[in-house]
Each structure stands twice: as C-alpha cells, then as structure tokens.
N, C-alpha and C positions, 0 to 999 in steps of 0.2 A: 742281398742275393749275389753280387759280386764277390763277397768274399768265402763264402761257400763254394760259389763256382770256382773259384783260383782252387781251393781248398782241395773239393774233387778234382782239377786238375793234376796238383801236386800228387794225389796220391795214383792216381792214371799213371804217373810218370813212375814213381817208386814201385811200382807194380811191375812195369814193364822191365825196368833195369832190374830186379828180382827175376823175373823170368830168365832173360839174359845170363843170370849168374849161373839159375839153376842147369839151363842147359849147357853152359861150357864145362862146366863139372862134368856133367853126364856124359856129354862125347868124348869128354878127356877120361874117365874110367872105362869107357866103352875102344877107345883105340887102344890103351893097355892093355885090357884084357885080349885085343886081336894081337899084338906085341909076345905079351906072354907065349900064348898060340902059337906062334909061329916060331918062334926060339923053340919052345919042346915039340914039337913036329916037323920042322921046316928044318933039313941041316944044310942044305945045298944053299941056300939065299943067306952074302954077307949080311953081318949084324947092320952095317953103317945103310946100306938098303933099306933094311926094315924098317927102322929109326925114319930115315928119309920117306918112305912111303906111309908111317903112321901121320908125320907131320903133314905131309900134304892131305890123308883121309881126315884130319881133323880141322884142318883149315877149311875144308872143303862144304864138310859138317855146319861150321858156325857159318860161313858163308850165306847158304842155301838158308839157314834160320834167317838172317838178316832181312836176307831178299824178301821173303814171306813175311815176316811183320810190319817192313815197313811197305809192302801192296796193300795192306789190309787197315792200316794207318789212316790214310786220307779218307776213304772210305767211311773208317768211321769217324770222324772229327767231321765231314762232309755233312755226314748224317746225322750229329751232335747237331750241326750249327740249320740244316732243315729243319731239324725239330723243333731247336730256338725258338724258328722265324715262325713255321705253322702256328704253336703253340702260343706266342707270348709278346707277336710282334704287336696286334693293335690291340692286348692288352697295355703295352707301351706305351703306343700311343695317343691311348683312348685317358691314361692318367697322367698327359703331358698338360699343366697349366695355361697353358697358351692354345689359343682357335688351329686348330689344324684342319686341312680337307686334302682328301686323293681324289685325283677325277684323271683320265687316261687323255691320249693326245690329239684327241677330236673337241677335247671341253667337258666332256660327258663327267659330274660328279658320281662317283663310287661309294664315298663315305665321307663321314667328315666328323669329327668328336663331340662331345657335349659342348665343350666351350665355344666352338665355334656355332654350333645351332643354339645356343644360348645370345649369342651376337647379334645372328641373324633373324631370331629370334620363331622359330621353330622347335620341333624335335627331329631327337636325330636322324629319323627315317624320312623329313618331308621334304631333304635335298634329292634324297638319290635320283639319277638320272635325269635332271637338269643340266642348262650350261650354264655351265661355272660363272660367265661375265654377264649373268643374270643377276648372280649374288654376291661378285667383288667388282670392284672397278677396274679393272685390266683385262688386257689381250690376252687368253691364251694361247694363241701362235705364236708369240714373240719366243717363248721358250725357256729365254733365262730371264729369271725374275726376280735373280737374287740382287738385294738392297733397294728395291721397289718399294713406293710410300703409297700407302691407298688410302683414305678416309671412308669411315664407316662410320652411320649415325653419330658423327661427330668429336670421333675419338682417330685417332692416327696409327698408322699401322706399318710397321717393316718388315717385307715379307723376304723369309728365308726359303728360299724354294730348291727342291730336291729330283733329278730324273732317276729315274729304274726303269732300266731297259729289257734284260730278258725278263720271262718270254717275250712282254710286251713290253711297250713304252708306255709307263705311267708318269704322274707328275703329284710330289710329296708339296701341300703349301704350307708349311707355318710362320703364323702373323704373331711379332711382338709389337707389345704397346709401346708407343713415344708420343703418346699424348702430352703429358707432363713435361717432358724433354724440350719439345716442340714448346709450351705455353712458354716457360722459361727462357727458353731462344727469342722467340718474338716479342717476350717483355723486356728482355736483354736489350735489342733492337729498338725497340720502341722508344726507349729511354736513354740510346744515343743521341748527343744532340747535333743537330744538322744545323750547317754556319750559311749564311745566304749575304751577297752582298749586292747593291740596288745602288743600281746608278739614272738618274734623268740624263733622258737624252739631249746633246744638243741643246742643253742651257743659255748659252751665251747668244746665241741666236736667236730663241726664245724673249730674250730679253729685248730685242731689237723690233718685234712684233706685238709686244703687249707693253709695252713703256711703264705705264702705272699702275692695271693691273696685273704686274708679274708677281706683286709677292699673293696675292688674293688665287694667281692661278698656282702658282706652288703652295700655296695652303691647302688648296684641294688634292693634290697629291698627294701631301703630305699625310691629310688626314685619311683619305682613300690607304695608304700604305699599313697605316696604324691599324685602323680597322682588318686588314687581312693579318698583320700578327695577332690581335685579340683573339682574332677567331679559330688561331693555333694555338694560342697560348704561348705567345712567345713574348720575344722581348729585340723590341726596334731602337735604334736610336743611330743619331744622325752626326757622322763628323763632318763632312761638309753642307756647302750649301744645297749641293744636286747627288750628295754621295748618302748610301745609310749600309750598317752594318745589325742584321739581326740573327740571333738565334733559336729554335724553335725544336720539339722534340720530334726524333723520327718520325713518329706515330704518324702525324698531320701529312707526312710528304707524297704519301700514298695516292688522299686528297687532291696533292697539288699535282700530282702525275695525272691522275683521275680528269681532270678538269680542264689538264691542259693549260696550269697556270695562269686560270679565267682572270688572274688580275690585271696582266697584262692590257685585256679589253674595257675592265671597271676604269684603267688610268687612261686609256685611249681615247674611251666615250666623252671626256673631258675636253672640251675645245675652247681655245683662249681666241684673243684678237678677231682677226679676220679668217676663223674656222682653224686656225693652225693648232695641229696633235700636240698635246703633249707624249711622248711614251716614255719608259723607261727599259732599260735592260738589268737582267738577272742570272747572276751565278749562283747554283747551288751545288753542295758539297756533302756528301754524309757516307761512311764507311767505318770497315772496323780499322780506324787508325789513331794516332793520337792527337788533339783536339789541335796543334797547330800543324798535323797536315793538312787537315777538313778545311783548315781555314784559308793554307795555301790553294788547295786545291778550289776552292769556290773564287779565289781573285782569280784564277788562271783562267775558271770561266766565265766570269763578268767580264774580263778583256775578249773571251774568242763572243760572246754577245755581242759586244761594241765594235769587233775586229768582222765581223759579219753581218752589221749596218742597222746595229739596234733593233729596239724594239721586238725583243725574245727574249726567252728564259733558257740557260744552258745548264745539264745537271747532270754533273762531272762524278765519276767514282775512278777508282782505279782502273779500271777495265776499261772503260767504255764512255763513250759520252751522249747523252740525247740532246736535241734540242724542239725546242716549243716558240711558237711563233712566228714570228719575221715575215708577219702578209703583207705588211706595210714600207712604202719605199722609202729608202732612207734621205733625212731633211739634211739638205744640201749647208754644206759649213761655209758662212761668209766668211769666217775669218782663215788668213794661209800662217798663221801663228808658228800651228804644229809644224808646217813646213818646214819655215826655220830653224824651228830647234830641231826638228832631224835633219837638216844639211847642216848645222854645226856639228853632232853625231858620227853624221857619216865622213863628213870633211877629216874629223879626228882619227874615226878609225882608217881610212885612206893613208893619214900620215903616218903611222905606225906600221903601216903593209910595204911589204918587198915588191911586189907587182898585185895588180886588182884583174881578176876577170870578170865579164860580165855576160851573164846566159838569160835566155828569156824560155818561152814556153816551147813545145813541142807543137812542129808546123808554123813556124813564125810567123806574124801579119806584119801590118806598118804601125801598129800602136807597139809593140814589143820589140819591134827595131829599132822604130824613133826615138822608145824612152832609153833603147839599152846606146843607140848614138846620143842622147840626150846626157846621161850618165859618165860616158868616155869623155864629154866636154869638161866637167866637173871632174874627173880622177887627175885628168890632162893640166885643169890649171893647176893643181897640187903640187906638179912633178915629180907624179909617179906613173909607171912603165903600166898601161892598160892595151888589154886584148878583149876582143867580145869573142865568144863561141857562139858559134851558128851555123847552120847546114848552108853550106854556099851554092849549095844545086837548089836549092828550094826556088821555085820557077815563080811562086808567089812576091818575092823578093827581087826576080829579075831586075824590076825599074827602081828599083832602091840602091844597090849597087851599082847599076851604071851611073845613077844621081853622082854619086860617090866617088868613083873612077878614076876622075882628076883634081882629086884632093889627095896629095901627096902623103898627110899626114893617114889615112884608110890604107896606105899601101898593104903593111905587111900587120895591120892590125885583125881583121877575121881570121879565124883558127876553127880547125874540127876539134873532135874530141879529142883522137891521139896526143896532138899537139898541145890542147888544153892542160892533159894530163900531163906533160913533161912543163910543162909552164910551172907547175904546183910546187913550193916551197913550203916549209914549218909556220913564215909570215904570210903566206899569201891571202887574199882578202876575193870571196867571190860573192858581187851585188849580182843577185838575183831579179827581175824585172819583169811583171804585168802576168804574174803565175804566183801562187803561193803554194800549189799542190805537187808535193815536192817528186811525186810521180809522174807528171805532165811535165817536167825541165828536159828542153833541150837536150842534154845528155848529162844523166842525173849519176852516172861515175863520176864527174868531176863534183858534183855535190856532195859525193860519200866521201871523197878525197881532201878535200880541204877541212881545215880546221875554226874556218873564222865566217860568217855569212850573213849578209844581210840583205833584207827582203822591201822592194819597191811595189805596192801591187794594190787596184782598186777592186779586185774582185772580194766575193764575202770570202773570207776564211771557214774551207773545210776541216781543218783537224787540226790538233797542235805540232809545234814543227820539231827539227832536228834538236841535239842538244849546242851545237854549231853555230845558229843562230843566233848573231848576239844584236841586231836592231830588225825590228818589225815597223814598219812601215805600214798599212795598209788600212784604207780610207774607202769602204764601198760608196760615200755619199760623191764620189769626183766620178766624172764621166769616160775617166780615162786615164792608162798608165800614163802618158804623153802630159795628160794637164799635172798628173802631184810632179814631173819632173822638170817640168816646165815652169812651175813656182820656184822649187829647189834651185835653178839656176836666175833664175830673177831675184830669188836675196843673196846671190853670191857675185855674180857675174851683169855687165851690162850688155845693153841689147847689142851694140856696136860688135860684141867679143862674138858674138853666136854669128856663124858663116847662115851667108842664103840657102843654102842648099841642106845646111841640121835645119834650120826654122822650119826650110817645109816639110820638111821629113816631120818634125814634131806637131807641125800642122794638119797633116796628113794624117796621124795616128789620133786626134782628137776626134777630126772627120768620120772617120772608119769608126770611131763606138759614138758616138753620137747622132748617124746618119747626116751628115751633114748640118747638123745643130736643130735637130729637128725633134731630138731625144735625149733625156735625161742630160741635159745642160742647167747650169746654174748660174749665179754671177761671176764666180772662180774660173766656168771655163771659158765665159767672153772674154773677162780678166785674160787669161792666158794666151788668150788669140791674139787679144789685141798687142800684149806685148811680141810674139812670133810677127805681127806686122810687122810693129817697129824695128823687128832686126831684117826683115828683107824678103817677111816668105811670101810669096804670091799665092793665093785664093786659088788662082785660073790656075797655073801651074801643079799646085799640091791636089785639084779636083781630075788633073790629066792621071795619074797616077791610077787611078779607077775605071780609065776607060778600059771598056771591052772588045774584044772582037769576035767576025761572026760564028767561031766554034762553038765561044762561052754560051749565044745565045740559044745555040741546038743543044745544048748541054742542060741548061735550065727550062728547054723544051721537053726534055726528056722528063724531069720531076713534075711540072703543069699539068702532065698527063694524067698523073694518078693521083691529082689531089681530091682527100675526101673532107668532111667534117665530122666531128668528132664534139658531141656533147655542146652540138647547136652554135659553137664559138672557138671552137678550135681548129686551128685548120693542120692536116698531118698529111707533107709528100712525101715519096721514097722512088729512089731508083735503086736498079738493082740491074746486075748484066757487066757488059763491059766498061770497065770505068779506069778512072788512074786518080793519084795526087791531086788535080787539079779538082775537080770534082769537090772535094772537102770544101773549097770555095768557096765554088756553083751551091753549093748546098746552103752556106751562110749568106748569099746572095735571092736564094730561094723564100728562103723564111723570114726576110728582111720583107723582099716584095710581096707576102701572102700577108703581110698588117695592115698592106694599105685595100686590102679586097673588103668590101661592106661587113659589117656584122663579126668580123675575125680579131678576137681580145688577144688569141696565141697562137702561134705558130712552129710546128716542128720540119723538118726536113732530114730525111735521112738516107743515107746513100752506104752501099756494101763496095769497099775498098780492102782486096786481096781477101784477109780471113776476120776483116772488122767492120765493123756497123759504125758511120758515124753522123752521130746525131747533132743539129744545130737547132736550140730554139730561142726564138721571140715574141716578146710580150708587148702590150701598148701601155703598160703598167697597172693594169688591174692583177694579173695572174703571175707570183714569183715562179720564174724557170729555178732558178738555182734551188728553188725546195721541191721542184718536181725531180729535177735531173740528178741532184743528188744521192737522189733512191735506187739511181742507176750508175753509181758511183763517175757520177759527172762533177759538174759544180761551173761556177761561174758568178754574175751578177744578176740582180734581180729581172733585169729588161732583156740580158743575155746569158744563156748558159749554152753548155757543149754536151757530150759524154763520149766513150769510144765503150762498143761491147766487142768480146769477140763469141764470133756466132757466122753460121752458116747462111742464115736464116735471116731473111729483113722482117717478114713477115710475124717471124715471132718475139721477134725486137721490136716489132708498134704493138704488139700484144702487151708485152712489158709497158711498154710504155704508158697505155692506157689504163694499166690496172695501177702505174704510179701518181695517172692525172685522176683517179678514182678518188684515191685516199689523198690525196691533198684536197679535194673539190667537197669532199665528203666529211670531212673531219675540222 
C-alpha cells in the first residue's frame, strides 16, 4: 500500500511540474503575440519599452499561476490525509498484532481491537464505555504511560501509550508482550549466585560461660546453620572456628528477605550455660557483578553486622544496604585484646602524620570530650603536634574547659573550624571520636578535607564510611567512647602519666552513658574506672560536672508537662515555644528520668530548636532506639539514640515517630 501511495505521489508531482511547463509556454506565446501588436500598431512607444513591459506582463503571468496552485495545494494534501484517517485509520489499527484500546480523558473506553478483547477476553463491543482501570491495571490520570509494565492474567505487558488532542483529548494504549523477556530475566537472576558470610558472635566469651559444654553448644549452631543452606540449596562450609562462608542461588534470597532472616532467631532460641545467647551475624551480597565483587561486598557487610553490635543480618547490593535484626543487646567483651591491637594501629598511623586532629560529634558532651582529651594524651606521647576541633561556646562544655584552664599544655590546643582547616597538610591524620555518622562531625569540612582518618566510636554503625578511612574502631558492646580510650591508654601509657583532671574528665564521660554505672556496664567498664582511680579522678568531683541549676530544672518542667504514653510502655515528652541550645540537654536529661517512672521500657523526648526537631531517646533495654530512630535518619546505641529532623512542626515529628515505633513493635 505504501508503495503505490509514494507511486501516486510521484506521479501528483510529474503532473504538476507538466502543468507548470504548459502554462509558461502559453504566456510566453501570448506576450509575443501582444509584442508583435504593438510593433505593427504602436509607432510612438520605444521598442526597448515594449520588450520591458512584455517581460514584466509575463513574469507577472507566471507569478499569479504560482500563487494559485500552491493555495489550492495544502488544501488538497489536507484533504488526502482526512481521508487517509476517516477511511483507514482503525482499519490500522484493528490489524495491529498487539492488544490495543482508545478510551478518551475521563477513562471512558471507545474501542479497543480483537487482540485486545481476546486478552480480556470478551468481544469487541463488551468494553465500550467502561473504565478503562476496570480492564488494565493502571491510572488513567497519570497521562503518560509510556514504558509502563502491567500483568494481565499472567502474561506481562509494556505499554506504548499515545495522546490525540484536537478536537478532543483521547488516549491511544498499545500493550507489547515481555512475558518471555521477563521469565528469562528472573531466571537469569535466579541463577545468580549470592555469597553470605556468618560469623558467631562473641565466641571467646562464650567459651568462658559454658567451659565444657562449648563445643556441644557450637554443634548446635553449627548444625542449625547447615540446615538453613539445605533448605536453599546451597553450600556452607566453615574456615574458622566461629566464621563460615556459604553460597546459595538468588532464587532463595527472596525467602530470606521474606522472613526477615528468621535464622537469626532458630540460632538465638539456643541457650548455653547459665541462659547465655548464642547469636551470630550475617553479611549478604548478590548483584549483577562479578562473583569477587559479591564476595567483597558481603565481608563489607558481615563487618557493618558486627560494627553495629551483632546479632543481625546485612544485605548489601550496590545501591543500598538493608538490615534485619539487632533486637538483642550486644554481649559485652571481656577481653581488651582488640584494644591493643588498635592502639598499636593507631600509635603507627600517628607516627607517620605531620600533625593529628581530633573532632567528635556535633553538640559535644563529656563522653566526646573526654575521649577526644583521652586521645590527645596518646598523639602527645608520640611527639606529634595535636589539636582537637571543637565549638568552644558550646555552654555544655563550659565546666570542661575551665577543668582545663590551668593546664599549660590545653593552651593553644582547641581550634574552630577555620583554624582546623588551615591545620590540614597532605600528612595530616584526623581521629575521629564517640560518632561514626560522618554527618553528625563537629565540622565535617575538615572530614572532606583530610586524606587519612580514623574512627574511635561505641555506637552501632549506620552506613559505610569515607574512602579516607583507613582504621575503624568501633565496639557497640563498651558503654562508652571514654571506656575503648581509656583501655587504649592503659596498654600504652601508666596510670601515674594521665594528669587528675583527663582521668575525670574520662570519668565523667563513662558516667554520662552509663548513668552513673546503673546502665549497660560490663566488666571492661569497672575495669576502666578503676584504673581512672588509680590515676587520681575523684567520683565526687567528676559527679559535680552534672550538677544543675535552678533554670535547668524549669526547663525539664516545661517537657513533664506534656508527657503522654504511647503503646502502654512508651513514654513521649516534647516542648515546643521558646527554647535555645541548652534545651538539647534538658531533653537527654528528660528521657533519662522518664525510665525510672513505673511501667516505662522507652522513652523519647523532643524539643523544636530554631528550624529543627531534636529527638533523644531511652531504653531500659528491652526496645533498640537505634532501630527506631534510624528510620528517622538518627542512629545511636541500642539503650541511646538521638535524631535531628527539620520541621516546623513537633507535632508531626511524634507522628513520625510513632509510625517508626509501629513498624519496629510490629514486625
């Protein structure tokens, strides 16, 4: 049909340019003949006149044709191409292989071809004048449709959609199959294999509570682990004694996302000794890449597993990372082993830096001070040049700095940012301290700026870090930045070396996340106390640091007021109104004291400071904060987390909130 139509075209054209020919002939014998004329009659008018006057009546002639044909042109080609449409269009249509429907911009179907009512399995009159998202699965408001995937009775569909607007706005749908396309994609995938790597937790500790029967309690693991590859069909095996590496086909991961990695709880359900968990932690890996990226990528997250306090499953792709788990608090490590070997670590990397900075979190307290003064001890015996960055107005820190004052060696050691930033050399070395979220640093310009960094920190790890980072540190089962540095300088340094006034300071910061030793303490952090004794901190002294006055306590009058419960155990204050800095506090001093009210497992506290909302909450350790708050891009430790939203609005910030304590309580 196309080439007939060109065919008639072509001769359309040949036509016209004949026409053309004939009439320039014609006017050109017809100006002659007025030429002639006017020579045998006309004797008064020069010849070169005539001539000039014939040429312009003949140009004038073809001209006037011109104009005329091509008015009359559009017109019909216009009318060719109505005709087309009247004519032949949903004959077209109606012999297109693929399901097609019109239906205009309300949804209302108009028509729709054999194929398509063979689909939906009618004939072709029994759609007219339904809506359309009666018969496919889509919006039609949305408008543009085009590369839209719908399933129909089981077959797949990509829908190529078309508008036509004058007169009215209609909407053209054609659906091609990718059924086939689709099965082969998901088999493709399915037959990926996904790399998992499974660590027990806290082994060696383990061993110190079951003596004889440990190996009887890791057989039960053991055998527990085996049984969930069977049942993927995978393949387990075991290079150490508490480590296993297995592989398993995509297919099954679905499952394990499905279930929420219900193995975690078959190996939990397990109790040795005197009721003590066994758990384990799990990295998973599966993408389209080549089988030793999957493999790196799943160690990367067996470590943020175990970097975020065991006993969960992490399942890492390129994009993105989930995590499953971590309702359980992390089993406290007798041994400071680890310690050691990262203060040899970090002692190394010190000796090879031109100067060391040392930044803690945004809003500093006295566990982020103490460890980041705890840390300066240790750069300082090395003999190298250290500065800490710190907001020196921070009012929270007032009595830490005057502690300070008359210690010669503090003089010209605190720096702002600016000043950090001109610190910064190609060697420079910046430890990081009691923050892993590299968003909540102090002043995280100097963290983009340096090239070398290492990380001290007991809270769970939210995300993976810079490429910068070259030691990670971080231990959720210690109570406290204060206690991992506080070990770190007890295998390097003796108690005599540490002044009175760092001991209390690092005293003081154990205090402050432990509540006075009243919470999430182990043996490591009496350990740790005890040695800050022996170098001179006073108890009374480092407990003054925390007294209040009577502002603070109208200040925490102000939250008491509006506390409500929340899901029978929860308890949720907020202020809101005039407030400042200090408040932020008041707020972590709020949610501390609503643990000890009857019947209260958790506590939140949140306060609107300038254009942000900031949230503090506490657990008695039944309910993790850091997996509620992280929902809220907060993070923290399981007994403490934080979050900052910005929002006008407090009110619709405990809304958030609640729909975050939903889906943890519920799932």
């Amino acid at each position: 049909m196309l080439n007939n139509r060109q065919s008639s075209s072509d001769k359309h054209t040949d036509a016209r340019t004949r026409n053309d020919i004939i009439f320039c002939i014609s006017a050109a014998c017809v100006v002659l003949m007025l030429v002639f004329a006017a020579l045998m009659y006309i004797d008064f008018i020069p010849i070169p006149v005539i001539g000039i006057a014939a040429l312009v009546i003949y140009l004038a002639l073809v001209s006037a044709w011109l104009g005329v044909r091509n008015r009359r042109l559009p017109a019909a080609v216009s009318g060719t191409i109505t005709e087309l449409a009247s004519e032949k269009s949903f004959t077209v249509l109606a012999s297109i292989k693929c399901p097609v429907i019109i239906f205009d911009r309300t949804g209302v179907v108009l028509w729709c071809n054999s194929e398509m009512s063979e689909l939906l399995g009618s004939d072709i009159n029994g759609y007219a004048g339904r809506d359309v998202s009666e018969l496919l699965p889509f919006d039609p408001s949305v408008g543009d449709f085009e590369g839209m995937a719908v399933n129909i009775s089981g077959r797949t569909f990509n829908i190529s959609g078309h508008k036509i607007d004058p007169p009215e706005t209609y909407y053209c749908i054609v659906l091609y199959e990718v059924t086939e396309i689709e099965r082969l994609k998901k088999r493709y995938d399915d037959d990926r294999i996904a790399v998992a790597y499974i660590s027990i937790d806290n082994i060696d500790d383990i061993v110190e509570y079951v003596h004889d029967n440990f190996r009887d309690a890791i057989s039960g693991v053991d055998d527990t682990l085996k049984r969930w590859a069977q049942s993927m069909n995978g393949v387990i095996k075991s290079y150490d004694n508490d480590k296993y590496i297995m592989f398993f086909d995509a297919e099954h991961l679905d499952t394990c996302l499905g279930n929420r990695f219900s193995v975690l709880d078959d190996v939990r359900s397990a109790r040795v000794g005197d009721g003590v968990p066994i758990t384990v932690s799990i990295g998973v890996s599966c993408f389209p890449a080549p089988l030793s990226e999957r493999e790196k990528y799943a160690r990367e997250a067996l470590d943020l597993a175990l970097q975020r306090g065991g006993d969960q499953a992490v399942y890492k792709t390129e994009s993105s990372t989930e995590y499953f788990g971590g309702r359980t608090k992390s089993v406290f490590r007798k041994s400071s082993v680890r310690s050691r070997v990262v203060n040899s670590q970090l002692t190394a990397m010190i000796g090879r830096a031109d100067n060391v900075i040392i930044m803690g979190h945004r809003y500093g307290d006295f566990d982020s001070f103490a460890s980041a003064i705890g840390v300066s001890k240790i750069v300082s015996m090395c003999g190298v040049k250290v500065n800490i960055a710190v907001d020196t107005h921070n009012k929270n820190l007032a009595y830490c700095f005057d502690k300070l004052s008359q210690i010669r060696a503090y003089d010209n050691m605190f720096v702002d940012d600016a000043d950090a930033l001109d610190l910064i050399t190609p060697d420079t070395l910046l430890i990081v301290v009691d923050v892993n979220n590299f968003n909540n640093l102090e002043f995280p310009a100097v963290a983009r700026k340096v090239g070398s960094i290492a990380v001290i920190d007991h809270h769970r790890k939210i995300s993976t870090h810079p490429e910068q980072v070259k030691l990670s540190y971080i231990d959720p089962s210690a109570s406290s930045c204060a206690e991992l540095v506080t070990e770190m300088i007890e295998t390097s340094l003796r108690s005599q070396n540490l002044m009175k006034e760092e001991a209390e300071l690092l005293l003081a910061g154990i205090l402050l996340d432990t509540k006075q030793f009243t919470r999430n303490t182990g043996t490591r952090t009496f350990a740790a106390a005890q040695f800050l004794r022996g170098a001179g901190a006073s108890p009374g002294e480092a407990i003054d640091l925390f007294r209040t006055d009577l502002s603070e306590l109208a200040r925490e009058a102000r939250f008491n007021s509006s506390v409500t419960m929340y899901r029978e155990r929860i308890a949720i204050a907020s202020c809101d109104g005039d407030t400042d800095d200090s408040y932020r506090v008041t707020a972590a001093k709020v949610a501390d004291k609503l643990l000890t009210v009857k019947g209260v497992e958790a506590a939140f506290a949140l306060v609107k400071i300038n254009d942000r909302i900031h949230i503090s909450g506490r657990s008695s350790g039944n309910i993790n904060m850091q997996l509620i708050l992280e929902k809220m891009n907060g993070g923290g430790h399981f007994d403490v987390a934080g979050a900052q939203i910005s929002s006008d609005s407090v009110q619709s910030v405990i809304q958030q909130l609640k729909d975050s304590i939903d889906e943890y309580l519920d799932t």
